[in-house]
N, C-alpha and C positions, 0 to 999 in steps of 0.2 A: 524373501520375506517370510517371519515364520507365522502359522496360523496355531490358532489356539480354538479351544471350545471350553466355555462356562457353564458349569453343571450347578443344576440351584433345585434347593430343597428348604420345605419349612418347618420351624417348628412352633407349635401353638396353631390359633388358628387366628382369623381375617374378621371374625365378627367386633360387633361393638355392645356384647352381651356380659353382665354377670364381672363388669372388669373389676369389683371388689375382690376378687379371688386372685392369687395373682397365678396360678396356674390361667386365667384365661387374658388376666389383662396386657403379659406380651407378648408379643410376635418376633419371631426371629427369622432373617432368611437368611442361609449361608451360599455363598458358589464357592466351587472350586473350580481354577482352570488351570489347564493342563496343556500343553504345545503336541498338537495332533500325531508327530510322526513317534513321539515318545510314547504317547498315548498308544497308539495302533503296536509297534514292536515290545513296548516292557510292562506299562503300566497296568493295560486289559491280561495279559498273561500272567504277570506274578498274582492278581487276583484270583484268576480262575487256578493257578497252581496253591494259592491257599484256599480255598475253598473245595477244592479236588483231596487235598491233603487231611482235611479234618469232618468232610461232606463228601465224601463217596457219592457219585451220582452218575449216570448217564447224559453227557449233552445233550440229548434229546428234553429232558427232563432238568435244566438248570437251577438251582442253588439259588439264592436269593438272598443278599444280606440283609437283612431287613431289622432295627433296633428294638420294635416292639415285638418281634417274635424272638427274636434271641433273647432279650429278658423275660419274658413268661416261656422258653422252651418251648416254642411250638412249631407243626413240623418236620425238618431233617437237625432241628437245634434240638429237639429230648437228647439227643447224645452228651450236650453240656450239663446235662442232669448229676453225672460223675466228675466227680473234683478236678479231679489227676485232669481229663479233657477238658474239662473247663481252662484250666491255669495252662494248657497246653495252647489251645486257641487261643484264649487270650494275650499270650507271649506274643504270638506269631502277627495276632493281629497288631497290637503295640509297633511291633517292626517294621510291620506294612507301613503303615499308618508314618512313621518313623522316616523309612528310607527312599518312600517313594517322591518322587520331581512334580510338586505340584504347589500352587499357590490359594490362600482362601483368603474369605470377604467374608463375614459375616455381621449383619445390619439388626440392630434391636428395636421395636418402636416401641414405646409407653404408650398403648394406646387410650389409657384413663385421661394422663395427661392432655394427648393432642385433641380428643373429643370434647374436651370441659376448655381446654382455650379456643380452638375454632368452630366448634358447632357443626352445622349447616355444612359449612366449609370444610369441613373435615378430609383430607384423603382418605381413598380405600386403602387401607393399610400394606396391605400386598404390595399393591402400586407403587405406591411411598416407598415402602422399602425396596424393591427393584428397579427403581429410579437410580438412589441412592448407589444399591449395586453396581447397576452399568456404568453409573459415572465415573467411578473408582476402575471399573473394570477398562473402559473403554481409554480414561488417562493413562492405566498400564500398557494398553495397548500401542496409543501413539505415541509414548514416551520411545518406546523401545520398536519402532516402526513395522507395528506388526499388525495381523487382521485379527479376525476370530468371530465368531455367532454364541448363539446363547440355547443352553435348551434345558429346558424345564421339567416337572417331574410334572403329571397328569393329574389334577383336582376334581375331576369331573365338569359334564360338557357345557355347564353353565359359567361356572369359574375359570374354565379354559379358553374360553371366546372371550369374556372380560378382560383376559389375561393379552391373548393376541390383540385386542384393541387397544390396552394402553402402552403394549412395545410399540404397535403401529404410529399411535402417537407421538412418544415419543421419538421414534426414527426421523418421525417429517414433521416435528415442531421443536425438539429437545426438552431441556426442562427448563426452571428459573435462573438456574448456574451457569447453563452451559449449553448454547448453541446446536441447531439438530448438524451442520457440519462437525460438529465435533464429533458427534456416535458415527455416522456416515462415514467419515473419514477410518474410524475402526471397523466398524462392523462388517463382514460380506455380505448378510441378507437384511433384507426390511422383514424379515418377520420371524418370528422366536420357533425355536422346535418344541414340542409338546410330546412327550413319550408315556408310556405306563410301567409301573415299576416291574412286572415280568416281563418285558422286554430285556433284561437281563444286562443293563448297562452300566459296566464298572465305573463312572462315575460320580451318575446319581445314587449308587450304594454306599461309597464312602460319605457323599455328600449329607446320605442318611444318617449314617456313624456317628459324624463329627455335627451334627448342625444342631442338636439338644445339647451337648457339652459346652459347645463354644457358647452359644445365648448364656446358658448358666454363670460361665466364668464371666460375660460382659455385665451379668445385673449383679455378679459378687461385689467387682471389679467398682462397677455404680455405685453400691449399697445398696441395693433396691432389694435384696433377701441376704438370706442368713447363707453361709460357709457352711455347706454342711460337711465339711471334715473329708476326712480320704475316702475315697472311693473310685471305681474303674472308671469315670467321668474326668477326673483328676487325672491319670493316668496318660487317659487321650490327650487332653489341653496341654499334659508338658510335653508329649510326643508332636504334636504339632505348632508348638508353639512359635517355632522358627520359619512358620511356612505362610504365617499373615503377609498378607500385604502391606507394603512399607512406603515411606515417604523417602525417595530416593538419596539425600543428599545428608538427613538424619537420622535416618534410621527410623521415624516416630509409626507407630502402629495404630495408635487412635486416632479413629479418623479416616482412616486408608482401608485398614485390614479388619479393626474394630469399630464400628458404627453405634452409636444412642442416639436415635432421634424421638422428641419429644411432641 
């Protein structure tokens, strides 16, 4: 039986503040998962062998992919300050990104929408969308009779305990879809891992990468904002674009791989 492990990162944030902007009205959460013994022999070393390659570093002292420091250069990323490095890195990451054995989910909420239909009732957004995820997640899983856990990127220690209570829940009650046998039946543990991003886990670093691109291309994809034309955003989406989650029998990506919920 092969086991796997779900790497989830967000982009936006969980409030229900200011959603006329649409920089804050959505939320996106991406996983990536990856089948553990791939992970451990290929997928953690071709990272650290790019990141060795264009980041010079001592192990002691690791590298850190991180999207909001490589786009303002700050850092061991001031080296992408020069062109030539820049378009070098960037090839290399394209290819990572490109050739490595992994699958994603990425979940979008409107959260103006779902706040103005349920009120009161609202979900926490997060939750909402991690629900969603695992469900997708946990179907790939028993389709193809496999296990796997889930582990998270660090919010801080009030959104983190939030966080472990509503996987709790859902472990030992499911959701409205689906059965808490259903996750049980995938999952190995009752309770989510919780990391910080200098824990230095090739994972959650891709999961950084790719998880503002992908939301982007799903509210293009919606209408819900403007195209904004080419860019290294663009770049990522077509290099992964083979890598969603699918609906086994047609191939369909919405829904599975690509999530709107309202």
């Amino acid at each position: 039986m092969k086991r796997y492990r779900l790497y989830v990162d967000e982009s936006g944030d969980h409030s229900y503040y200011e959603l006329e902007d649409p920089a804050k009205r959505y939320l996106g959460l991406t996983g990536i998962f990856i089948e553990g013994v791939y992970y451990r022999t290929t997928f953690q070393l071709r990272m650290e062998e790019l990141k060795q390659k264009h980041f010079p570093h001592s192990p002691d002292e690791p590298v850190i992919l991180h999207r909001k420091d490589i786009i303002n250069r700050r850092g061991p990323f001031w080296v992408l300050r020069d062109v030539e490095r820049e378009q070098a890195f960037n090839e290399d990451l394209l290819q990572f990104t490109r050739e490595q054995d992994y699958r994603i989910i990425t979940v979008v909420i409107d959260k103006k929408t779902h706040i103005e239909r349920y009120g009161e009732a609202a979900y926490h957004p997060y939750h909402y969308c991690l629900a969603a995820l695992l469900e997708r997640y946990c179907g790939f899983l028993n389709f193809h009779n496999a296990q796997g856990d889930v582990l998270a990127e660090s919010r801080g220690g009030t959104e983190d305990l939030q966080l472990k209570r509503a996987y709790q829940i859902l472990y030992q009650r499911g959701t409205w879809y689906r059965g808490f046998e259903f996750f049980r039946r995938a999952l190995t543990s009752s309770e989510i891992k919780i990391k910080q991003k200098v824990m230095n886990i090739a994972g959650l670093q891709l999961c950084d990468l790719i998880a503002c691109p992908s939301k982007q291309e799903i509210l293009i994809q919606e209408r819900r904002i403007d195209d904004p034309g080419d860019n290294f955003d663009k770049q990522i989406c077509q290099c992964i674009k083979s890598k969603y989650n699918q609906q086994v029998y047609q191939g369909r990506i919405r829904g599975y791989g690509k999530v709107f919920l309202k």
